[in-house]
Structure formats: C-alpha cells, structure tokens
C-alpha positions as CSV (number, residue, x, y, z in Angstrom):
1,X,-47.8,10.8,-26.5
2,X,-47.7,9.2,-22.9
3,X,-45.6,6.4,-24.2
4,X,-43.1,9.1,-25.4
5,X,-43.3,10.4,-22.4
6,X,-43.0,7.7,-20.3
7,X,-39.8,6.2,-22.1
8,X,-38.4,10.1,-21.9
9,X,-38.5,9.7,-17.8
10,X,-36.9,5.9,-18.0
11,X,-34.3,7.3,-19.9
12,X,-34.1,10.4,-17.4
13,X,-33.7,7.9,-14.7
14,X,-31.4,5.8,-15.8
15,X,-28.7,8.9,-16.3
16,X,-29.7,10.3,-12.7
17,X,-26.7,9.7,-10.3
18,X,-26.4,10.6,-6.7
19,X,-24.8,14.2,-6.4
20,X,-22.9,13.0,-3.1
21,X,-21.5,9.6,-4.8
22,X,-18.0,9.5,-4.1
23,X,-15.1,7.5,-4.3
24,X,-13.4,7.4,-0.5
25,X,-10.4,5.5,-0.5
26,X,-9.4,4.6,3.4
27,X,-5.9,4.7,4.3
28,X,-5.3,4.5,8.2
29,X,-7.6,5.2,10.9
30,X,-7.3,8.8,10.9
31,X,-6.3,9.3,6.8
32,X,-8.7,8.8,3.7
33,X,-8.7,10.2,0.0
34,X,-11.9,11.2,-1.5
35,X,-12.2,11.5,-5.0
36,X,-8.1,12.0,-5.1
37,X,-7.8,14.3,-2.6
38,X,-6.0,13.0,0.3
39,X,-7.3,14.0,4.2
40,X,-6.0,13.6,7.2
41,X,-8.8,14.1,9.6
42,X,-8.9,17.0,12.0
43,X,-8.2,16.6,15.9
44,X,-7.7,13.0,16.4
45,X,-4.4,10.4,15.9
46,X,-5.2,6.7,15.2
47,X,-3.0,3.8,15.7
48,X,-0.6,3.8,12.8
49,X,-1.1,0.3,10.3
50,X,1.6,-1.0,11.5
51,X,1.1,-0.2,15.5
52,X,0.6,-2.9,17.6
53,X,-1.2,-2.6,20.9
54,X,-0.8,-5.5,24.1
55,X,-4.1,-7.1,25.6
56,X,-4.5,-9.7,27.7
57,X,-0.1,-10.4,26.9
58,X,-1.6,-10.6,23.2
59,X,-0.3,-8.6,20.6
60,X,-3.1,-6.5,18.8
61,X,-2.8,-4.7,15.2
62,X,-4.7,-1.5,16.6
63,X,-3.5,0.3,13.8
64,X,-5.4,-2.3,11.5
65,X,-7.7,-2.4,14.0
66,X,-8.3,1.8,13.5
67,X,-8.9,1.1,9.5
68,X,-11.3,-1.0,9.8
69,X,-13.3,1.0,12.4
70,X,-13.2,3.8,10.3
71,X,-14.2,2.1,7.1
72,X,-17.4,0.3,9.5
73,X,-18.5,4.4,10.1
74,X,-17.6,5.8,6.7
75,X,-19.3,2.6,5.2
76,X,-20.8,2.8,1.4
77,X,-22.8,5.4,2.0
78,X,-20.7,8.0,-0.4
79,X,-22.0,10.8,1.8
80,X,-19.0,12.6,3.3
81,X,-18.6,16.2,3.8
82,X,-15.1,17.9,4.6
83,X,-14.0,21.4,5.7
84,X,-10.6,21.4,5.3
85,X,-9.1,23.5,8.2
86,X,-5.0,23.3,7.2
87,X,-2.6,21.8,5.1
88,X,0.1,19.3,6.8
89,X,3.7,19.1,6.3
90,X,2.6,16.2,3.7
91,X,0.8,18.2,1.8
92,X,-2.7,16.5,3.1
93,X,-5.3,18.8,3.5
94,X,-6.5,18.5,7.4
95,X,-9.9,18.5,7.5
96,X,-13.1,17.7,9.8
97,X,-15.4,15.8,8.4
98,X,-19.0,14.8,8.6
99,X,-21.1,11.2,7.6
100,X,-24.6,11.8,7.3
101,X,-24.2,14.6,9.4
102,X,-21.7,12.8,12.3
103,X,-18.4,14.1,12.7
104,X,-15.9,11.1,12.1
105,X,-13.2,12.5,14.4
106,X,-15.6,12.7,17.1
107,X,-17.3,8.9,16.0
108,X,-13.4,7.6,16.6
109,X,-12.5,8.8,19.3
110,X,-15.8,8.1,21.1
111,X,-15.2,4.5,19.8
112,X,-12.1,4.1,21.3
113,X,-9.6,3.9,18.3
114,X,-8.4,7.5,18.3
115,X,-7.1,9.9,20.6
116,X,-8.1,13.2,20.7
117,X,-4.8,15.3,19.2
118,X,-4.5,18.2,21.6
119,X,-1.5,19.1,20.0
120,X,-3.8,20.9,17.7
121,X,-7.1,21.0,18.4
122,X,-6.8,21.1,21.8
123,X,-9.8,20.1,24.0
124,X,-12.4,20.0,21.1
125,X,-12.9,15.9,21.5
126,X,-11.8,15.6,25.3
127,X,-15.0,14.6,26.2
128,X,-15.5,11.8,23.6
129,X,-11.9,10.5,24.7
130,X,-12.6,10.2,28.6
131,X,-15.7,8.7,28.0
132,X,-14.1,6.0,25.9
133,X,-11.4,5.5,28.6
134,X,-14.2,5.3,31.3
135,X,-16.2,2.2,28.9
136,X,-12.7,1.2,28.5
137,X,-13.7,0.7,24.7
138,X,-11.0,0.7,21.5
139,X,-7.4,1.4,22.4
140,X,-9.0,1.8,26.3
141,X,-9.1,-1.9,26.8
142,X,-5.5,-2.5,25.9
143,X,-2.2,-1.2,27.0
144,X,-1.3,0.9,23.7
145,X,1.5,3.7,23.3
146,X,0.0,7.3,21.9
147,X,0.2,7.0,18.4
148,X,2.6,10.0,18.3
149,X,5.2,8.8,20.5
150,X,4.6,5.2,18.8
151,X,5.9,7.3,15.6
152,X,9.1,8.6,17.1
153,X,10.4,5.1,17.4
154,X,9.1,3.9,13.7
C-alpha cells in the first residue's frame, strides 16, 4: 500500500507544472508577447532596434542595447504579471507590468534604457528617469535622440 502510494505522488509530480510558466517572447526594449499576446509596456519609450545612440564619437545600437536589458530583468523566470491599461493604434494591448513583484517600466527607466513617456503617463516614472540621468547610466551616458522624435525620421 505505501508503494502504491508512493509511485501515485511520483506520478503526481511529474505532471505538476508551474501555474506562472509562460512563454515571453521579447521584441524591443519596451515591447514583448506573452503567451501570443503582444504588450507594449506602459509609460516608458525604449530605443527602437534599429536606433543608434553616439558615445565617446562611437556609434551605439541602444535600441539593441534596450532588448537585451530587458530580456536581463524579465530573465527565465516565467513570472510576469500584466494589467493592461489601453489598446494602441497597433492593436497591442498597453500594459504595466510586474516581475516578481517589480514593475519593468519602472526597472528600465531606472536603468537608463527608457525614458519615461509623459505623453501618456505623465510624471508616473519621473523620478526613476532623473535619477538615471544624474548616475548618467543607459541612454544617460551617451548623446541619444528621444526615441519618439528618432521615429519621425525612420
């Protein structure tokens, strides 16, 4: 009877899967899909890919730069709550959202990689942003046009 047992719970554990496991495909540095469901991320405007930003009379990818940033924070953990907030004129839901309980917007723009988009959230991540530009970190330590003038021209 306890071997019955016993092999009942293997089996049972074998079959158990994380309920937060999720496939999180990363786009851009402010854009992601999550189980087919494309995001673009609340309040903040990353570099686009194909953005470059000048330091040191180098040219930068900062848009690449922004990806890979955002897929450091986002990482494998699978854990990723979103409360979608709008729907773009791309059809993306616009949404904050939260890894392991820390917002992501907030995480890039703090890091330096996204500006906070007061166009529509107005000064919700203000503080994150001027203390990146005061460390200088991310975009901060370059020279780097706002990603949404950067768009008018591309």
């Amino acid at each position: 009877m306890a071997l019955r047992l016993a092999l009942c719970l293997l089996i049972a554990a074998v079959f158990i899967q994380p309920a937060y496991a999720q496939t999180v495909l990363i786009h851009d540095g402010d854009t992601l899909t999550i189980e087919g469901i494309k995001i673009r991320l609340w309040g903040i405007d990353a570099p686009e890919l194909g953005q470059y930003c000048q330091k040191n009379g180098t040219n930068v990818p900062c848009g690449k730069m922004a990806k890979i940033v955002l897929q450091t924070f986002i990482g494998n953990t699978g854990n990723i709550v979103c409360k979608v907030i709008d729907i773009d004129q791309y059809k993306r839901k616009v949404a904050r959202c939260k890894v392991d309980d820390a917002d992501i917007g907030g995480m890039m723009v703090l890091a330096g990689y996204a500006l906070a988009y007061r166009k529509y959230s107005g000064d919700f991540y203000l503080e994150e942003e001027k203390e990146a530009r005061i460390e200088k970190r991310g975009l901060w330590g370059m020279n780097f046009r706002e990603p949404w003038d950067w768009r008018k021209n591309h």
